[in-house]
Phi, psi and omega in degrees: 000167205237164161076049162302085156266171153229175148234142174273117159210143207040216190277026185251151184216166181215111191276136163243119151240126195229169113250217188311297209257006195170106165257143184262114170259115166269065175287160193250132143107243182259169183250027230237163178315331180255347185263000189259348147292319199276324179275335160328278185313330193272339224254320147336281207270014156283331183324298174311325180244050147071066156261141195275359201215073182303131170250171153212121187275132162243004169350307199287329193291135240238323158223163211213096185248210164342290180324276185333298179306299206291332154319305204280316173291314169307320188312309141012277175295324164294342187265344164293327176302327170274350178112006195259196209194112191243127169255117179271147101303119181057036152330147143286208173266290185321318203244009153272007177285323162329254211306008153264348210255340160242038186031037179278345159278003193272309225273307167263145203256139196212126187241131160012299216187125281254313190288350142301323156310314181296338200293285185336297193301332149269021165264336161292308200260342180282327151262042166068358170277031195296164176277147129333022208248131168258167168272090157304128179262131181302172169239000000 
């Protein structure tokens, strides 16, 4: 992927990599009430610019609380608003027994670890099943 940024907020950093069609969001450290207003904000403002396929690698992150889930879930929902398709990645063990103990794995389509996610995505495009999202600009 291409535009490899970060942001900073307190000692937590959140990496964005995008292309056309699709950005990866990385947070880093904790999913806690300040890293989960920050991600709130970047998943808003990606909104606007039709990407059909959100990912958020969550490998770095280290605990995952309320804050965190209710982020993740809004997210959920602005990306659905937009015509997109938001995906997880690279849970721990802790916060995916979160999303089996609040069937919050039900909710979100969630993969291992990034490279399964690519793996997936290409076995989707070699057999004509690629996504499918169209893009709506919120009004």
């Amino acid at each position: 992927m291409e535009g490899l940024r970060s942001n900073t907020y307190g000692d937590d950093v959140m990496a964005l990599a995008n292309n056309r069609e699709e950005i990866l969001l990385q947070p880093r450290g904790r999913l806690d009430s300040r890293g989960a207003k920050w991600l709130q904000q970047q998943l808003e403002s990606i909104a606007p610019r039709c990407y059909k396929l959100w990912i958020i690698d969550l490998s770095s992150v280290e605990f995952i609380d309320s804050s965190g889930l209710i982020a993740l879930v809004s997210g959920l929902k602005v990306a659905t608003e937009a015509g997109a398709r938001l995906i997880l990645c690279g849970l721990h063990p802790s916060a995916k027994l979160i999303f089996d103990i609040t069937q919050l794995d039900r909710v979100f389509t969630i993969f291992e670890n990034y490279d399964a996610l690519l793996l997936s995505l290409q076995v989707s495009e070699e057999t004509g099943s690629a996504l499918e999202v169209a893009c709506s600009p919120r009004a």
